[in-house]
C-alpha positions as CSV (number, residue, x, y, z in Angstrom):
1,X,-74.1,-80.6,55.1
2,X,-72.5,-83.7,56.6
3,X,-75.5,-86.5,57.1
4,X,-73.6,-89.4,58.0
5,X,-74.4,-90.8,61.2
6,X,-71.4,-92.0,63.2
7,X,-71.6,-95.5,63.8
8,X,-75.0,-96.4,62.7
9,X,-74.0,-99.6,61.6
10,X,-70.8,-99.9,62.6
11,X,-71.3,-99.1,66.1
12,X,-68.3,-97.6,66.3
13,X,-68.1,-93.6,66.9
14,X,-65.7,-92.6,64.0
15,X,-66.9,-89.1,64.0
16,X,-65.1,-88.5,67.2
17,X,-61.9,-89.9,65.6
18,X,-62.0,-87.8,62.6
19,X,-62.0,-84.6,65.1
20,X,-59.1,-86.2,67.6
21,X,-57.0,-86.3,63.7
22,X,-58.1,-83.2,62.8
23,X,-57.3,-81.4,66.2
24,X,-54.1,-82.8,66.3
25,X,-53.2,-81.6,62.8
26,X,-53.6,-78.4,63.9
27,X,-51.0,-78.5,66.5
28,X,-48.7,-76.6,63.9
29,X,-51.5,-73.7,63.9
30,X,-51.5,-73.3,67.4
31,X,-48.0,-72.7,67.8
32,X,-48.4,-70.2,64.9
33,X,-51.1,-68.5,67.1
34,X,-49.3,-68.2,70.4
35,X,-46.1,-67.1,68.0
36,X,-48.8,-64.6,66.5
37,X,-49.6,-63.6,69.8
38,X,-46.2,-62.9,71.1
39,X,-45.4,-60.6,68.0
40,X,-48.9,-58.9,68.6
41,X,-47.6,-58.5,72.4
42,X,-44.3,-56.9,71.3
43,X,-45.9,-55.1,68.9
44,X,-47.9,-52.9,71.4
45,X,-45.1,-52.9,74.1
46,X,-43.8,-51.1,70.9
47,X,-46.5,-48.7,71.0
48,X,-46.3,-47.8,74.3
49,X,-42.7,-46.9,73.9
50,X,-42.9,-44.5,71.4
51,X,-45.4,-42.8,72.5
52,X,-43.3,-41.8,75.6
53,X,-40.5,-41.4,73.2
54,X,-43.2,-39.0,71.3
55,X,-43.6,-37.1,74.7
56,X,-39.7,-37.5,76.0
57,X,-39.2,-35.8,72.3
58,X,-41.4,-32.1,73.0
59,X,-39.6,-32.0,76.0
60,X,-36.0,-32.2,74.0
61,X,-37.1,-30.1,71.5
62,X,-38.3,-27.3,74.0
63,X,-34.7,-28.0,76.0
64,X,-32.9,-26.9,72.6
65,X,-34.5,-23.5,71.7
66,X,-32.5,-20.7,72.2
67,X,-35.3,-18.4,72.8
68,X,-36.1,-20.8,76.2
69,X,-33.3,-18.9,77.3
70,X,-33.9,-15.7,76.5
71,X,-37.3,-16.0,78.0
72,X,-37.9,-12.7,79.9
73,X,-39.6,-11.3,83.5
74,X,-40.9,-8.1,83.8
75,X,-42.2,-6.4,86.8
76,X,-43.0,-2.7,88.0
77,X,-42.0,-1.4,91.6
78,X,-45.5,-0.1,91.9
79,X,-48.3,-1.9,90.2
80,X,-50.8,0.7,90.8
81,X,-48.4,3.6,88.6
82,X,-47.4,1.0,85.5
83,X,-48.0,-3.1,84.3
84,X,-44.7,-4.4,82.1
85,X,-44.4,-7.2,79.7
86,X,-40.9,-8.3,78.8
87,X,-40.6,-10.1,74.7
88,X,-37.8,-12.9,74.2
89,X,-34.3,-11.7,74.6
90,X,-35.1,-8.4,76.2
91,X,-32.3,-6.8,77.8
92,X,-31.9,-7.4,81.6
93,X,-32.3,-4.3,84.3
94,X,-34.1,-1.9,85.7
95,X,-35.3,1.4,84.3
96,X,-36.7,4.4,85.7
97,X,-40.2,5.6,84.4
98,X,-41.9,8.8,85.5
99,X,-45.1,9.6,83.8
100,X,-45.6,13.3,83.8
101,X,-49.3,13.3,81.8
102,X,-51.4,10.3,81.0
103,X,-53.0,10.2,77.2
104,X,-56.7,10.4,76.4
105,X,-58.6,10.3,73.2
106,X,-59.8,14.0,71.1
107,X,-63.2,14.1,71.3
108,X,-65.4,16.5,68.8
109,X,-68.0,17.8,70.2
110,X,-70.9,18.8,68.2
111,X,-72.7,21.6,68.2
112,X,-75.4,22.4,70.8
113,X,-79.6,22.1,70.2
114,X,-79.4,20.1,67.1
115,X,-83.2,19.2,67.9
116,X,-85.6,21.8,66.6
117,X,-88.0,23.1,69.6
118,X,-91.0,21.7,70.7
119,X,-93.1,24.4,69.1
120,X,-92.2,27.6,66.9
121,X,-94.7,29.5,68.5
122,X,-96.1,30.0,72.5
123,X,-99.1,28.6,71.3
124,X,-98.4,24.3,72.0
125,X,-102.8,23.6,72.4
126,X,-102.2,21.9,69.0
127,X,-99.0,19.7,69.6
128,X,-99.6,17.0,71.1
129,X,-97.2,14.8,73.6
130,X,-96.9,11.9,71.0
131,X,-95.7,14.0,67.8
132,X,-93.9,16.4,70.6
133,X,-90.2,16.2,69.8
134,X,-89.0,15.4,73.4
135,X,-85.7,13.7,73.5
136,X,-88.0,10.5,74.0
137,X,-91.0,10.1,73.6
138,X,-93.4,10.5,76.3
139,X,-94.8,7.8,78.6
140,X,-98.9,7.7,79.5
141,X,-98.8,7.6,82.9
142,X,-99.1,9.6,86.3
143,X,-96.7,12.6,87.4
144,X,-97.3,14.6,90.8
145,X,-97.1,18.5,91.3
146,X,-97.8,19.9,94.8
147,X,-98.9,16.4,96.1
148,X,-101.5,16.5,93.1
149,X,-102.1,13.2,90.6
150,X,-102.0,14.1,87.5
151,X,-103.1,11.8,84.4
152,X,-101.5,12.2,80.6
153,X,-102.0,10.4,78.0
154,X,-99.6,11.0,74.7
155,X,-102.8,11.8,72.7
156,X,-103.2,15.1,74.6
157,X,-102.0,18.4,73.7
158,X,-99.0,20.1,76.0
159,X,-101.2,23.2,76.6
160,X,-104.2,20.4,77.9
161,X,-101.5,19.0,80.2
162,X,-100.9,22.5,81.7
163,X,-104.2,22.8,82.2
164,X,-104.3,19.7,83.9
165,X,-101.6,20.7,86.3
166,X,-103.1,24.0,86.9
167,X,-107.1,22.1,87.8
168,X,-104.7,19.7,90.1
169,X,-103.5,22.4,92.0
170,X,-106.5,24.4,92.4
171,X,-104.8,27.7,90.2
172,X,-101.7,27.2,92.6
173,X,-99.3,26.4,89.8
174,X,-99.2,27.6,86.5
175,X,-97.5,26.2,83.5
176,X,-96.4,27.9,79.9
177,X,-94.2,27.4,77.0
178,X,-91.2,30.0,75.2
179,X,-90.5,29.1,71.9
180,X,-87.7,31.9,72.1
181,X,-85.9,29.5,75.0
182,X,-88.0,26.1,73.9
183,X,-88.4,25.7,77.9
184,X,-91.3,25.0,80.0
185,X,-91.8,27.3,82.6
186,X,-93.7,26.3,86.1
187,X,-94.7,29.1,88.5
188,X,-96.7,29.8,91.9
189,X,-96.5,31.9,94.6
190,X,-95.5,29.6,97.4
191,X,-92.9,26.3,96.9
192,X,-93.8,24.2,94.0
193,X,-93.1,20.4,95.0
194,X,-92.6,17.9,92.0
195,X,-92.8,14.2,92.0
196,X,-93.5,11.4,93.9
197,X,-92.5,7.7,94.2
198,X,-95.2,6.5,92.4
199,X,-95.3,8.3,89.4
200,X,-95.6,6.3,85.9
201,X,-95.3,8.8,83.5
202,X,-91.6,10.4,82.6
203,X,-93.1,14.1,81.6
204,X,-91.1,15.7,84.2
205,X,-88.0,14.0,83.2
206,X,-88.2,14.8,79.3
207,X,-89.3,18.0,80.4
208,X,-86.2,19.1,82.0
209,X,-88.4,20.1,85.4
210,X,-86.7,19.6,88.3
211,X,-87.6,20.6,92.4
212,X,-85.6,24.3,93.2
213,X,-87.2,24.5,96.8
214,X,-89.0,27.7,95.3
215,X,-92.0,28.5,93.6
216,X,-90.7,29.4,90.1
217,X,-89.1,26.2,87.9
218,X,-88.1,26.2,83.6
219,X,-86.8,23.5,82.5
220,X,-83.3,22.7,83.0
221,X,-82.2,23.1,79.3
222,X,-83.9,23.2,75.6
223,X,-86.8,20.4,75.1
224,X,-86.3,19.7,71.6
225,X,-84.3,16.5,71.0
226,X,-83.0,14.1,68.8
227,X,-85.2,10.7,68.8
228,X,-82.8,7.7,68.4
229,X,-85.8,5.6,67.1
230,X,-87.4,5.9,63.8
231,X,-86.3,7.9,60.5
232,X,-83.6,10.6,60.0
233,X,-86.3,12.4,58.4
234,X,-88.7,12.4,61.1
235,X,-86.3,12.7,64.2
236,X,-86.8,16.2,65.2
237,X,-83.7,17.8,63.4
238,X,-83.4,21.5,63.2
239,X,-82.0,21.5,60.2
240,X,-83.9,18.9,57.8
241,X,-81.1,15.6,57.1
242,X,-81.1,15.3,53.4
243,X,-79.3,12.8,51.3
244,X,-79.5,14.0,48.4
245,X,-83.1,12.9,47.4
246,X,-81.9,9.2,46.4
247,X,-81.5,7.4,49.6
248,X,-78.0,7.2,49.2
249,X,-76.2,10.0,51.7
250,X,-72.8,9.5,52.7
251,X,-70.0,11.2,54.7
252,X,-66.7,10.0,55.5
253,X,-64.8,10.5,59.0
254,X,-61.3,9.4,58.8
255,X,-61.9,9.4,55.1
256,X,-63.8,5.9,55.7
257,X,-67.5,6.1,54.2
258,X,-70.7,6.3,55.7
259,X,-74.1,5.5,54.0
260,X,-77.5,6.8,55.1
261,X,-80.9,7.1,54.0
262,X,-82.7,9.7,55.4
263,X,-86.5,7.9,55.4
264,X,-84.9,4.3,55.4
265,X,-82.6,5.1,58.5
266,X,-82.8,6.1,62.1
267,X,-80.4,7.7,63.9
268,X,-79.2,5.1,65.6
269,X,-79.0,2.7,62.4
270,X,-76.2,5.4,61.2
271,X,-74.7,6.0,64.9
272,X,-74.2,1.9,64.9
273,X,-72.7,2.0,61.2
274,X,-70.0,4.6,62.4
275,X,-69.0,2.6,65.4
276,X,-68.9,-0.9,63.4
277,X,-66.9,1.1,61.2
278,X,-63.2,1.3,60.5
279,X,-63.5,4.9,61.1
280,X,-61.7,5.0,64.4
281,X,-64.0,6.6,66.5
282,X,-66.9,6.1,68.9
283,X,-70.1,7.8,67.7
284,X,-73.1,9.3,70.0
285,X,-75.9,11.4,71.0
286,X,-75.4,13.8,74.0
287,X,-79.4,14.0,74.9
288,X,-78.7,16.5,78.1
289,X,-76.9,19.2,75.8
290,X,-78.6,18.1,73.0
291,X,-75.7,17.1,70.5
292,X,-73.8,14.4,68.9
293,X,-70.1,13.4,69.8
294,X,-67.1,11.3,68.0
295,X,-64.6,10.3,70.2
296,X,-61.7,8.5,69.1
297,X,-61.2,5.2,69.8
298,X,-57.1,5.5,70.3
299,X,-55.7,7.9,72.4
300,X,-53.6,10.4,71.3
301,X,-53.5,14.2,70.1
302,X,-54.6,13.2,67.0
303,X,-58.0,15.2,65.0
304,X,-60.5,13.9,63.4
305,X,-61.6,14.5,59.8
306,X,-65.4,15.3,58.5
307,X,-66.6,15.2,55.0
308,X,-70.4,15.0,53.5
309,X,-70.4,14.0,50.6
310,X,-73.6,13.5,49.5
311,X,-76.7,15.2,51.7
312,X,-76.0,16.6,55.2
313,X,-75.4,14.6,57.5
314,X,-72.6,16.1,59.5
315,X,-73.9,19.7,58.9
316,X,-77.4,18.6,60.3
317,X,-75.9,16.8,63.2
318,X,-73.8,19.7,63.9
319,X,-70.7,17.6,63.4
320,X,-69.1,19.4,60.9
321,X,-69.3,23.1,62.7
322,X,-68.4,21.3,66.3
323,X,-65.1,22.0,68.3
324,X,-62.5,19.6,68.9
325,X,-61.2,18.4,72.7
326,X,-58.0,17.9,71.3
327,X,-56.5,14.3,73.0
328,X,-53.5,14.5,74.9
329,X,-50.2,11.9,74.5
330,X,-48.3,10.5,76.9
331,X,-45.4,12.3,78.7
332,X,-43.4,10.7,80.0
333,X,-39.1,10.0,81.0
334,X,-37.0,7.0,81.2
335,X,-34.2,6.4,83.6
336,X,-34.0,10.3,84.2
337,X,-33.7,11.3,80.0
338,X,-35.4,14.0,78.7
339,X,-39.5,13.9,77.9
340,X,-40.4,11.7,75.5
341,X,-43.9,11.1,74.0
342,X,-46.6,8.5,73.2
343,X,-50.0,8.7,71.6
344,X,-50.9,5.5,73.6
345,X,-50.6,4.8,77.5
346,X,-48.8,1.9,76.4
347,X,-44.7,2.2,75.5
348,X,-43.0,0.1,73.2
349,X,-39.7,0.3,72.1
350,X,-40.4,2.0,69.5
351,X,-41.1,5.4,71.7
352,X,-38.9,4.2,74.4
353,X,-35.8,2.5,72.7
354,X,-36.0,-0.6,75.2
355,X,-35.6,-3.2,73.1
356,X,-38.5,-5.9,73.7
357,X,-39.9,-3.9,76.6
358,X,-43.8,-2.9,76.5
359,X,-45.0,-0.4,79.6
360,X,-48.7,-0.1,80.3
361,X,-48.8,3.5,82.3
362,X,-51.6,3.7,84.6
363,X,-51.2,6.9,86.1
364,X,-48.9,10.1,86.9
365,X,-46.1,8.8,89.1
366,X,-42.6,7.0,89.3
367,X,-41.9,3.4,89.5
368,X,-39.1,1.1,88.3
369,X,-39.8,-1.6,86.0
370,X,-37.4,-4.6,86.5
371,X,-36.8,-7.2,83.9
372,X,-34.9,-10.4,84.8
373,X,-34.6,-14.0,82.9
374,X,-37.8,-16.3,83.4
375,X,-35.2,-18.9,85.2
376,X,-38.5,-20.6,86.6
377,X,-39.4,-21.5,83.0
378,X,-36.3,-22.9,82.4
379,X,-35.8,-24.7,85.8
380,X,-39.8,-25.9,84.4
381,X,-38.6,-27.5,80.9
382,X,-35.4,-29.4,82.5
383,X,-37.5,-31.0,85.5
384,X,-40.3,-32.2,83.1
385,X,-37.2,-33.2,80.9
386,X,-35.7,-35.3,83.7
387,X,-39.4,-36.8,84.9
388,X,-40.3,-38.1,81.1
389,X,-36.8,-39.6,80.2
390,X,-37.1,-41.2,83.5
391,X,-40.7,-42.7,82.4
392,X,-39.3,-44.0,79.4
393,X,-36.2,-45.6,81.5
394,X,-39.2,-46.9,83.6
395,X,-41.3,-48.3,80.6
396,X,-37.7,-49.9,79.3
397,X,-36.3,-51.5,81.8
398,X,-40.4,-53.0,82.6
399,X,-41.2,-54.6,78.9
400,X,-37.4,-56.2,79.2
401,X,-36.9,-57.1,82.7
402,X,-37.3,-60.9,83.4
403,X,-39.1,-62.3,86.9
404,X,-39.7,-65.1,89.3
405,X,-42.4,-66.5,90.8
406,X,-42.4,-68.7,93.9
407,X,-41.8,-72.0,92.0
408,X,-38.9,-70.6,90.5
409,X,-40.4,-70.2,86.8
410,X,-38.8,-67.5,85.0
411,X,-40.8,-65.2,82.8
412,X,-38.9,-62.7,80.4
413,X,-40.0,-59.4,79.5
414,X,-42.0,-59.1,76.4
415,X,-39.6,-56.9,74.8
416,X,-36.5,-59.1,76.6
417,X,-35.1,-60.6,73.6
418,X,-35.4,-57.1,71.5
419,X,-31.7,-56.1,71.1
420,X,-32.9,-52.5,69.7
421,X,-34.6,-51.4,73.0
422,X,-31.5,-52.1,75.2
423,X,-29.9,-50.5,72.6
424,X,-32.6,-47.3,73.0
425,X,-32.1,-47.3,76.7
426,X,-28.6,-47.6,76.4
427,X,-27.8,-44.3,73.6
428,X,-30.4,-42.1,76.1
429,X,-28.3,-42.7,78.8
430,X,-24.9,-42.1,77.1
431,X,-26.5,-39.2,75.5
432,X,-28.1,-37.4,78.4
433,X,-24.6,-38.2,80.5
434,X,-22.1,-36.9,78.0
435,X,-19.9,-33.9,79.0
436,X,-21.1,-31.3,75.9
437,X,-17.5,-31.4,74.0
438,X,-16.5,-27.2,72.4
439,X,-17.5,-26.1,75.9
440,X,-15.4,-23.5,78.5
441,X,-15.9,-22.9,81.7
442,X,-16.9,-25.6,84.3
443,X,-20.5,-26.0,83.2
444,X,-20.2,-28.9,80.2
445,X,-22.4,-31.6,81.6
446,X,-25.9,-32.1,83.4
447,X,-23.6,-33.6,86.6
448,X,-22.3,-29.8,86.5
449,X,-26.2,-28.5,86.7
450,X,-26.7,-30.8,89.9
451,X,-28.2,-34.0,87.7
452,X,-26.7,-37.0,88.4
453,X,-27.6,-40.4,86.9
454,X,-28.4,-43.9,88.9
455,X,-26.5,-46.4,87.4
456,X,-28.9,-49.2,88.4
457,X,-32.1,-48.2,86.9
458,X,-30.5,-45.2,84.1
459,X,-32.8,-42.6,85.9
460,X,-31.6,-39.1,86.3
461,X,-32.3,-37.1,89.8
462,X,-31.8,-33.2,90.5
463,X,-29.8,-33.9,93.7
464,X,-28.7,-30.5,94.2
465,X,-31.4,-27.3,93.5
466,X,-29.2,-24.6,94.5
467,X,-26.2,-25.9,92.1
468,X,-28.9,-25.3,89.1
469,X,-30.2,-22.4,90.6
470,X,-27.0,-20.9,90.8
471,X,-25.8,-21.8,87.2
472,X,-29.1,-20.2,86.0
473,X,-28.9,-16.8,87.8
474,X,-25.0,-16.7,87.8
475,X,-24.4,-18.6,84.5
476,X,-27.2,-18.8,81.8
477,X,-24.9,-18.7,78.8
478,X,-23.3,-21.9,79.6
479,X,-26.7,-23.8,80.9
480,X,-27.9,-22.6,77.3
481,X,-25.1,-24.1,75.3
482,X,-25.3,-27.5,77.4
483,X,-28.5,-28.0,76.3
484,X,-29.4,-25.9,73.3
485,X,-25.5,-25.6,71.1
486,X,-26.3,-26.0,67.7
487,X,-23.6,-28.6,67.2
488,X,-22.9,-30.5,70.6
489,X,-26.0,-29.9,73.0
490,X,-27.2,-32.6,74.9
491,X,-30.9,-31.4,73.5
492,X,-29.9,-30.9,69.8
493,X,-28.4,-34.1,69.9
494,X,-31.1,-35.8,72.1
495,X,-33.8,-34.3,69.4
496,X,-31.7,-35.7,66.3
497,X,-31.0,-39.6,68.0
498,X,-35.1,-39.9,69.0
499,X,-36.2,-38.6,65.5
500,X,-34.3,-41.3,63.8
501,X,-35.9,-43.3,66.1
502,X,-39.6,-42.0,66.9
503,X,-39.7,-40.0,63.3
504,X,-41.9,-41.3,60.3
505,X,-38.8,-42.8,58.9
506,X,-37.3,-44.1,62.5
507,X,-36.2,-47.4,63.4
508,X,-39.6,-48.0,65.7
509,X,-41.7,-47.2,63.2
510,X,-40.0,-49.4,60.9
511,X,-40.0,-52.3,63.8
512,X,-43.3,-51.9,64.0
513,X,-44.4,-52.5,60.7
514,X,-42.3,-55.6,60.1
515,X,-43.9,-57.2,63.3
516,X,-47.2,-55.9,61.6
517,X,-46.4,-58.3,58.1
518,X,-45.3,-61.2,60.4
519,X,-48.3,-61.3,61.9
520,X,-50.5,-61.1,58.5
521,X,-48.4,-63.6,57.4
522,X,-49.4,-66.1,60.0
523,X,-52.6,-65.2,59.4
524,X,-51.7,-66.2,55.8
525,X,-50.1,-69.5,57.0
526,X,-52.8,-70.6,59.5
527,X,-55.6,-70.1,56.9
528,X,-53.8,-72.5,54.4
529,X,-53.1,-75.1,57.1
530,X,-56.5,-75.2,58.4
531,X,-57.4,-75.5,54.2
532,X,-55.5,-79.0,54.8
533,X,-57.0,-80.2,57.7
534,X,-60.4,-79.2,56.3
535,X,-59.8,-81.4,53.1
536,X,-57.9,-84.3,55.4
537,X,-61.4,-84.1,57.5
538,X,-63.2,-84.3,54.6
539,X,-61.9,-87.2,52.8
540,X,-61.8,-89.1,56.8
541,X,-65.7,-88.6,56.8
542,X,-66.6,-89.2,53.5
543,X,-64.6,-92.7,54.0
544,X,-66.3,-93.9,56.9
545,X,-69.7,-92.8,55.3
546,X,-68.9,-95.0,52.4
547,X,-68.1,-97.8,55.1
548,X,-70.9,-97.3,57.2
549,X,-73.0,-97.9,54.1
550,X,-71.2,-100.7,52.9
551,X,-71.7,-102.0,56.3
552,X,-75.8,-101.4,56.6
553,X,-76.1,-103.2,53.4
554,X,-74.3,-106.2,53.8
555,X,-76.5,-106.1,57.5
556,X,-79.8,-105.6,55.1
557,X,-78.6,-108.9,52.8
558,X,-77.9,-111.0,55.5
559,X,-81.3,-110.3,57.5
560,X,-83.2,-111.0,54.3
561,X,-80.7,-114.2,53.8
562,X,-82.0,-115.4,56.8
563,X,-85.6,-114.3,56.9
564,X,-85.6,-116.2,53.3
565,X,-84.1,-119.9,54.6
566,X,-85.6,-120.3,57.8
């Protein structure tokens, strides 16, 4: 901590001089500071350049792969009959397709009334609606017969709900049960009238009763159902599911395996297990008719393959002694051949022999599928080629351009006195000029594809549309090998001239770190300097201390001198 007071004694302020020394020993620092500055400056004008190089690069690189080239179009005469998708270097044409049969999936069907009935006998005053084994189970609620409310509640018996209906109707309507048919049976001698819109309850609906505009309805089908919810062993199966008396049933379908357990499952546990499956198929219950389906998930005339293993699964479902709906393939012909067949709706070459051609049939009919080269992908990848090398011309010819103000000052660029940029702008230009040398024809250079270059600013300009257009429809081999020859395209060379420039070993990168250690260093420099002036500083202040307190006591000795002789 400095204490000295600047001319306390002295009265002169030779604090003020120590700082006007010190400041002006610094003068070398500053100059290393603005020098510091100016690499800094180049250093991110740098930056900025190769990261349009990075950009100007993915366009090159896209430019010189072959398979731009042989980028393909598809398209069908009639969208309605087929879709098309064309696959890099697909031949070029048009082919006939006439679907004759569209493909579907097999289905098998399982057998009919799976669910046991609602009652083995006539006699239902004991089963009551909640334990009933309705496809689902029965709602409390309203229902209406004749205009007549009646009230349920799934505690009551089946025969207490007929005798419900027949109270309602004041002995109009009467209602019984057949186990022989497991229907209900509604009967009166004039029309019977179900329903109404406000009904709560869905007994009419599980029981299969619907309005005939006469006075005798039975239920449309059997009443005994398969419930979804709740165990396999308690789901109304005609035949008991076993599994074997461990818990651990399986089938297979599609030789895939199935577990169940028939108290720790429900139905639709097992139903979901089949579908998540790698089975193949699609599994579910058919509550109308009263049976279980698998449908395959590909299409195809293909079967499907049942197994229980352990318990009975399949046999209790009726799976196993179902029919199949055999699936049907695809028929089709191909520029007038002779049938040929696909389990899918979709062709590929390997049905059709179209190399890299895939056909989507959508129904029976004719159409022509077309496929042409994608020249609008190409024509894509050259324009953003030309608009990024003529940003990086741009960026160029702004961090090295000089200017003038209105004084006449001249301020250079900050990159004006970097040989390797002009050198940059000046191999891009040569480069993307260059007639492509191995070549035939007349298309060896972009001025053949309708590019021409400004020789004031180094930019490139499609100045003629319908000269590229025409070497791309007319002429794609050559447009390929200007860009894209392994040896001499403009791209290929292009890609190798910026990677030894952008690449982790390239000569920016490498510019870029040796600006980076000049400016440490003068970090390095300035710290030592100011070191110097610090101790210079030092050494100024502790001298005038040592003066100014010379100087107060010699001040001191002669007041007391002369307080002493007076």
């Amino acid at each position: 901590m400095e204490l000295g007071v600047s001319g306390l004694a002295s009265g002169f302020d030779w604090r003020a001089l120590v700082e006007q020394i010190s400041d002006v020993e610094r003068s070398p620092q500053r100059g290393l500071l603005t020098e510091q500055n100016t690499l800094q400056q180049r250093n991110n004008a740098y930056t900025g350049i190769k990261t349009q190089l990075a950009v100007l690069q993915s366009r090159v690189d896209a430019l010189k792969e072959p398979s731009l080239f042989e980028a393909r179009l598809s398209a069908a005469g009639d969208a309605t009959i087929a879709s098309a998708s064309a696959s890099t270097g697909a031949a070029q044409g048009s082919h006939a397709f006439d679907f004759v049969q569209l493909a579907n999936a097999a289905q098998r069907l399982g057998s009919a009334n799976v669910g046991a009935p609602l009652s083995a006998t006539n006699d239902v005053s004991a089963l009551t609606l909640s334990s009933a084994g309705f496809a689902g189970a029965v709602t409390a609620g309203t229902f209406t017969v004749n205009g007549q409310q009646i009230t349920i509640a799934t505690s009551d018996t089946l025969q207490s709900v007929f005798a419900q209906i027949s109270t309602a109707t004041g002995g109009a309507v009467a209602a019984t049960y057949s186990a022989a048919t497991d229907k209900i049976s509604l009967s009166s001698g004039s029309e019977i009238v179900l329903g109404s819109a406000t009904d709560t309850s869905n007994f009419l609906t599980l029981a299969k009763l619907h309005n005939h505009g006469d006075g005798s309805i039975t239920s449309a089908g059997a009443l005994g159902g398969i419930r979804s919810e709740g165990t396999l062993a308690g789901a109304n199966f005609a035949t008991a599911v076993s599994d074997g008396g461990s818990g651990a049933g399986a089938f297979k379908i599609n030789g895939v395996s199935i577990a169940f357990s028939a108290t720790g499952d429900s139905v639709k546990n097992v139903l979901d297990r089949i579908n998540d499956s790698t089975a193949g198929v699609n599994a579910s219950y058919d509550a109308v008719n009263d049976r279980f389906t698998l449908t395959n998930k590909a299409t195809g005339d293909v079967g499907v393959a049942l197994e229980d293993v352990t318990g009975n699964f399949l046999a209790a479902t009726g799976l196993s002694g179902g029919t199949l709906a055999r699936g049907k393939d695809l028929i089709y012909t191909v520029d007038g051949g002779g049938q040929l067949t696909s389990q899918s709706n979709t062709i590929t070459e390997a049905s059709s022999g179209l190399t890299g051609l895939s056909v989507t049939a959508l129904k029976v009919g004719a159409t022509t599928v077309d496929v042409s080269s994608d020249t609008s992908k190409i024509k894509t990848a050259i324009t953003s080629f030309l608009s990024d090398y003529n940003k990086m011309q741009s960026l160029i010819d702004t961090q090295t351009a000089s200017s003038t103000d209105t004084k006449g000052k001249v301020t250079a660029g900050v990159l004006a006195a970097e040989s390797d940029v002009s050198d940059l702008a000046s191999r891009l230009r040569a480069t993307a000029n260059a007639s492509v040398s191995g070549l035939t024809g007349t298309l060896k250079s972009l001025n053949d594809l309708g590019i021409v270059s400004n020789g004031d600013d180094n930019s490139l300009k499609l100045e003629d549309e319908d000269r590229l257009a025409a070497a791309l429809s007319g002429n794609l081999s050559s447009v390929k090998a200007i860009f894209a020859d392994g040896t001499n395209g403009l791209a290929v060379k292009l890609g190798a001239y910026l990677e030894r420039t952008v690449g982790d070993d390239g000569t920016l990168p490498a510019r870029q770190t040796n600006l980076t250690k000049q400016a440490a260093a003068i970090d390095t420099q300035v710290s030592d300097m100011e070191r110097v002036v610090q101790a210079n500083r030092q050494r100024l202040l502790d001298s005038f201390v040592a003066m100014e307190t010379a100087q107060a006591n010699i001040s001191n000795q002669l007041k007391y001198l002369q307080k002493t002789f007076q």
